[in-house]
Every structure is written in structure tokens, then in C-alpha cells.
C-alpha positions in Angstrom: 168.4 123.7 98.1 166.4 126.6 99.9 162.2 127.0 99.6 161.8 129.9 97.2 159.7 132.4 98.7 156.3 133.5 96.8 157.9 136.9 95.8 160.7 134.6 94.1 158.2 132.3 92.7 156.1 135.3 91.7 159.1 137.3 89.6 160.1 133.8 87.9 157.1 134.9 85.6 156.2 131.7 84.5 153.0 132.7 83.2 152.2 128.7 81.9 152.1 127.8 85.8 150.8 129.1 88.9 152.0 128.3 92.2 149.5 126.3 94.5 149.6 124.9 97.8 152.8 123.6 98.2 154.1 123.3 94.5 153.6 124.3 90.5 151.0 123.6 88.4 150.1 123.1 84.9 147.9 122.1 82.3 148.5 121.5 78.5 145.5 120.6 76.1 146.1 117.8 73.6 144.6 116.8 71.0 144.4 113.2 72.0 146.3 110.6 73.8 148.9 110.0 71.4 150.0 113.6 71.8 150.0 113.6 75.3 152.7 110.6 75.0 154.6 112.4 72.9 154.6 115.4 75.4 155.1 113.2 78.3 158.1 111.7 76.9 159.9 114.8 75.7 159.4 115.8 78.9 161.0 112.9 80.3 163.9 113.5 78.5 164.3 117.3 79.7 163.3 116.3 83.4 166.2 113.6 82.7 168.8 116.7 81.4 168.1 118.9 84.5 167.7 115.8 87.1 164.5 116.5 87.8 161.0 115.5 87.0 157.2 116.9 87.9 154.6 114.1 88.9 152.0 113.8 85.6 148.7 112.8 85.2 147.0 112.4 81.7 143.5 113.0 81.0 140.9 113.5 78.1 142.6 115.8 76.0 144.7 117.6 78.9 148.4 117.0 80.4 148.4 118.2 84.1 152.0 118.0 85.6 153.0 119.1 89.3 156.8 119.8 90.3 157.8 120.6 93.7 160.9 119.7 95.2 160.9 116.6 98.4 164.1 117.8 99.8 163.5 121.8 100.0 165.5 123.5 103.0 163.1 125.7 105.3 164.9 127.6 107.7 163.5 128.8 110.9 165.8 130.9 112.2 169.7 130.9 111.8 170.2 127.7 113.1 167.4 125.8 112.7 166.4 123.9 109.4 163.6 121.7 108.3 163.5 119.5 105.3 160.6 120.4 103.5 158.7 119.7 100.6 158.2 123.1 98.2 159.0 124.9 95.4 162.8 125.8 94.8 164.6 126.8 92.0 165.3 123.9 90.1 161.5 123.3 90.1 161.3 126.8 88.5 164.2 125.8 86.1 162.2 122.5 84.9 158.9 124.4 84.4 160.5 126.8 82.2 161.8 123.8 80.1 158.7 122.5 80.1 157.1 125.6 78.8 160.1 125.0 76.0 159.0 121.8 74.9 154.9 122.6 75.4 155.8 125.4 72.6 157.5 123.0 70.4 154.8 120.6 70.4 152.3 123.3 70.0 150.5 122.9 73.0 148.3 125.5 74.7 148.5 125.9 78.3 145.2 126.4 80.7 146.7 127.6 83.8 143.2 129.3 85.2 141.9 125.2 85.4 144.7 123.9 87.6 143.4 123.5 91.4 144.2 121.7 94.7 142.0 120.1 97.1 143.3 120.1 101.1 141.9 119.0 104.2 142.1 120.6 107.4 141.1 119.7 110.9 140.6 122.0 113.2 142.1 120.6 116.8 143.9 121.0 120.1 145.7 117.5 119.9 147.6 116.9 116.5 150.2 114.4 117.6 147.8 112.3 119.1 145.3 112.2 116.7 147.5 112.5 113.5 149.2 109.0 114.0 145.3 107.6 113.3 144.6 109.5 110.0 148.0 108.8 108.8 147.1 105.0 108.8 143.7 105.8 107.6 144.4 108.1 104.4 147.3 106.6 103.6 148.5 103.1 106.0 152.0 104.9 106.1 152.9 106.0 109.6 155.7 107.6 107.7 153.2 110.5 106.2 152.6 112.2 109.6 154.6 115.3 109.4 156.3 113.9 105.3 157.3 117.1 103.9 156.2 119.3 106.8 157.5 120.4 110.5 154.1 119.8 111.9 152.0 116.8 112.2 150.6 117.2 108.9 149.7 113.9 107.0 150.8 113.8 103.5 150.5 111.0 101.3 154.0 110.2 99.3 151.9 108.8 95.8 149.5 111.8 96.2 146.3 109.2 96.1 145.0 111.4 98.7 144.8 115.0 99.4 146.9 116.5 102.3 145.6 116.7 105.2 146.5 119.8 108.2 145.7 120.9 111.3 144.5 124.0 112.3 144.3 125.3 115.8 140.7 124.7 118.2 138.8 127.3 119.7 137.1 124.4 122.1 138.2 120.7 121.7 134.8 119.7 123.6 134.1 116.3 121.8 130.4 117.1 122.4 130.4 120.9 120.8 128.3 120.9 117.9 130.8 122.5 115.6 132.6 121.4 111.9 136.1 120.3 112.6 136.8 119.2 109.2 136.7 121.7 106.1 137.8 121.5 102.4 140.3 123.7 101.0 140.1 124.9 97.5 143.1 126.7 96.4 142.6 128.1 92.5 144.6 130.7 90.5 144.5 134.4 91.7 142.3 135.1 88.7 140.0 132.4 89.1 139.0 133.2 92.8 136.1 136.2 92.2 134.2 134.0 89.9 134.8 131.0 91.9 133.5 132.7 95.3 130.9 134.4 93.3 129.6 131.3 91.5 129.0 129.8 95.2 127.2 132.6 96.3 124.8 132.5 93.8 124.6 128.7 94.3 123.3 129.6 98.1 126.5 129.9 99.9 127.7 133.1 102.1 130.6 134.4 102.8 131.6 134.1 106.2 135.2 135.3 106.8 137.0 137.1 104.2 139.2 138.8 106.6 142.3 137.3 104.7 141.3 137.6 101.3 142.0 137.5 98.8 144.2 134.6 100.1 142.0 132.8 102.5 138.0 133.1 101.6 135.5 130.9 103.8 132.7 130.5 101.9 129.5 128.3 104.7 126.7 126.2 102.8 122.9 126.3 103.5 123.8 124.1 106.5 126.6 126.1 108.1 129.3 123.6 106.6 132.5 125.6 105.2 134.7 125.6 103.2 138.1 127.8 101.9 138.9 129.6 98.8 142.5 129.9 98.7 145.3 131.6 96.3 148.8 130.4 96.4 
């Protein structure tokens, strides 16, 4: 099935999810644990219904659930296809059940908490390096490039966060430069107060050329780190 693009995702209008990184996102709050069974396994049986099922983690008094699809198609051009991992339409279908079955348990959703943490690495040699952090982050060789036409490592249970490759200005082992930075990607409507609340913590903004999708806020020490919507 084709990668929806973030227009499509966008006009889907599921206002209990929000579209980060490469997949959906949600979060119910429940009372206790018992309820968040409950919700679980009514999910369960809808993912069952539509053949398709988010990944869930439970936590004090919140349900957060992730769906994205392992097989999306990605098409390059007109005859060139990748395999990718991302959001299509039955994703789309199975969150809007989900929002269903939230309702009929009487669940509120918190969409502005959801967030995901990525790595990148900034260098000129990706296919030689990658094979290494594969086996460190996850001791699969199989993540290098899972999901992805590049070298990026991605761990199949998730224990880990993702981890890409950005492009090198210098790949001079001996430059005194960060190669590694954190990416935070948050709701559109959580960004402002999440770049702001840095700020006043000490941080500056140091590139926010691309925002409001890509904000790089640098610590005291010149460390940085990315903002990101969607």
C-alpha cells in the first residue's frame, strides 16, 4: 500500500493523533491500569477486524499507542520503489477506530504530550560506519537501512530510538565539532512553548531557517539539539 503524503495524513483530521516522525501517535488517560486493559483489549479486537494493530505501551494512568505501516510503498520515480516503513491509509483507518473505541470507553485523548526522540549523525561515510551502530543499538545487522532507503539504523522492537545520518561539512576525525544531535519531534502546537521553554532555560536558537519544522536549539556549551514538527 502507498506512503500517504502529510497533506493526506493532514486532511484525514484525526484530531486524537498527530503525525510524528515516521508514524501516528496517541495518548489516552485512564483512570488506572485495569482501564487501560480494558482499552487495550478492545483495541485488540478492532486492530484484529481491520488486520491491523498499533504498537502500545501502558503507563501510569495513560495508554500511548503508535501505528505505522512496515510494508509502505515509497516511490521514487515511475519505476523505482522502496519498501518503506510510514504512515498509509489503513494506519489512518485503524486510528479512526481507535478514536471509536477511546469514545466508548470514555477516554480523553492528550495528543499535545505525544513526542519522539531521534538520533542523527552527521557524516561523510554512512555505509561504513552504520554496519557498527547497527550492532551496537540494536545487535541486528538487519536494522541498517529496516524501513528506510538509506543506511539508517532502526531497531524492529523499538527498544531504541532511530538513528540517521545527516550529511558532513568536514569528516576530519580531529575537527572539534558535535556529530551527534538529538531530535525532538512534538505536535505543531507544542513547538513555541517547547523552543521557548529552552530559551529561557539558557539555550539559543541557532538555525531556524526551516521552522517551524526543523528548530536547532545549542546549550550553554554549543551542544544542539532539533525541534521538529511532523
Amino acid at each position: 500500500m502507498d506512503m500517504l503524503s502529510g497533506s493526506a495524513i493532514a486532511s484525514a483530521e484525526l484530531t486524537d493523533w498527530r503525525k510524528l516522525a515516521q508514524g501516528l501517535h496517541a495518548r489516552y488517560l485512564v483512570d488506572d491500569f485495569g482501564a487501560a486493559a480494558r482499552f487495550v483489549a478492545a483495541i485488540g479486537e478492532a486492530g484484529d477486524a481491520l488486520g491491523h494493530h498499533p504498537t502500545v505501551s501502558i503507563g501510569r494512568n495513560h495508554v500511548d499507542l503508535k501505528l505505522v505501516s512496515p510494508d509502505a510503498v515509497y516511490r521514487e520515480d515511475q519505476t523505482t520503489e522502496h519498501v518503506v516503513e510510514w504512515v498509509t491509509q489503513k494506519d489512518v483507518d485503524v486510528a479512526r477506530r481507535i478514536t471509536e473505541v477511546a469514545a466508548e470507553h470514555g477516554l480523553t485523548a492528550d495528543p499535545s504530550s505525544v513526542s519522539v526522540v531521534e538520533l542523527g549523525l552527521d557524516t561523510t561515510s554512512s555505509s561504513t560506519i552504520a554496519p557498527v551502530w547497527a550492532a551496537l543499538l540494536t545487535g541486528d545487522p538487519a536494522s541498517q537501512g529496516r524501513g528506510s532507503p538509506s543506511d539508517e539504523v532502526r531497531d524492529a522492537t523499538g527498544r531504541v530510538p532511530n538513528l540517521w545520518f545527516g550529511d558532513a561539512a568536514d569528516d576530519d576525525a580531529a575537527t572539534a565539532r558535535q556529530r551527534f544531535h538529538v531530535e525532538v519531534y512534538v505536535p505543531a502546537e507544542v513547538a513555541e512553548g517547547r523552543i521557548a521553554a529552552a530559551v529561557a532555560a539558557g539555550g539559543t536558537v541557532v538555525d531556524d531557517s526551516e521552522s517551524p519544522s526543523l528548530t536547532v536549539i545549542a546549550d550553554q556549551d554549543g551542544n544542539t539539539g532539533v525541534v521538529c514538527v511532523a
